[in-house]
C-alpha atoms as one frame of an Amber mdcrd trajectory, in Angstrom:
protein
  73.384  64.976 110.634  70.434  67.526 110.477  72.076  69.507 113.419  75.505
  69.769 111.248  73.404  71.480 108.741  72.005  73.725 110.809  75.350  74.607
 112.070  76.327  75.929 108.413  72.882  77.467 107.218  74.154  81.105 107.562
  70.778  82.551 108.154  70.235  80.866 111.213  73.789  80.810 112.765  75.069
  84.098 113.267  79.008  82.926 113.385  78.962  81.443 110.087  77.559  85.134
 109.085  80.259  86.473 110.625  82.696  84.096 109.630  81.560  84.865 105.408
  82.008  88.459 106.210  85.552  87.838 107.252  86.696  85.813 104.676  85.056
  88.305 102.640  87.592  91.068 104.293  90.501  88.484 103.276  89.204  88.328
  99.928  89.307  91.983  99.212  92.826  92.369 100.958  93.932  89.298  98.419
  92.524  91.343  95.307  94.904  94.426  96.382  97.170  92.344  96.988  97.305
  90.376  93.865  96.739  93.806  91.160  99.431  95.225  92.710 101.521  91.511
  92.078 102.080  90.718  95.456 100.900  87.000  94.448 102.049  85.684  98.040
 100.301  87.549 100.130  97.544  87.555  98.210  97.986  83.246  98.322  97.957
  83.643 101.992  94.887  85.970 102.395  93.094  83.779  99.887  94.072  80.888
 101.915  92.085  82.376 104.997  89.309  83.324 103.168  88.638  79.822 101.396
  89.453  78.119 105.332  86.773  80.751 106.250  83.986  80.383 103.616  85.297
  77.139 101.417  82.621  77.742  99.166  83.645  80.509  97.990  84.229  79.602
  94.705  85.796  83.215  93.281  88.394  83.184  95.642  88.861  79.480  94.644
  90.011  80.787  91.166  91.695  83.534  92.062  93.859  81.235  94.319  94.712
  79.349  91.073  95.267  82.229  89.228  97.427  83.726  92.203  99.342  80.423
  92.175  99.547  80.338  88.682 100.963  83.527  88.275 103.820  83.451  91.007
 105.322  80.264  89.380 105.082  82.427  86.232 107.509  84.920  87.528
């Protein structure tokens, strides 16, 4: 169990560094995405970002919002 941890403490693996900097690159191409009201591809990049870094809790709500919104419409 201790080596799982390990495996997800970011300052001692360097891929789940790298893998929070790209779902931080998917985040930011979801918040273009969603001011301009493209709600489904911002779902989508929001989708890889979360599968990258799930604890990411602001793209969490700005899935729901994204969600939210497009059903609105």
């Amino acid at each position: 169990m201790r080596e799982l941890l390990v495996e997800f403490d970011s300052e001692k693996n360097p891929q789940v560094r790298n893998r929070k900097q790209q779902s931080q690159y998917f985040f930011y191409k979801a918040k273009k995405a969603y001011k301009s009201g493209n709600y489904i591809v911002a779902i989508n990049n929001l989708s890889d970002a979360i599968y990258l870094d799930p604890r990411n809790q602001e793209a969490v709500r700005l899935l729901e919002e994204s969600q939210t919104r497009m059903l609105l419409e």
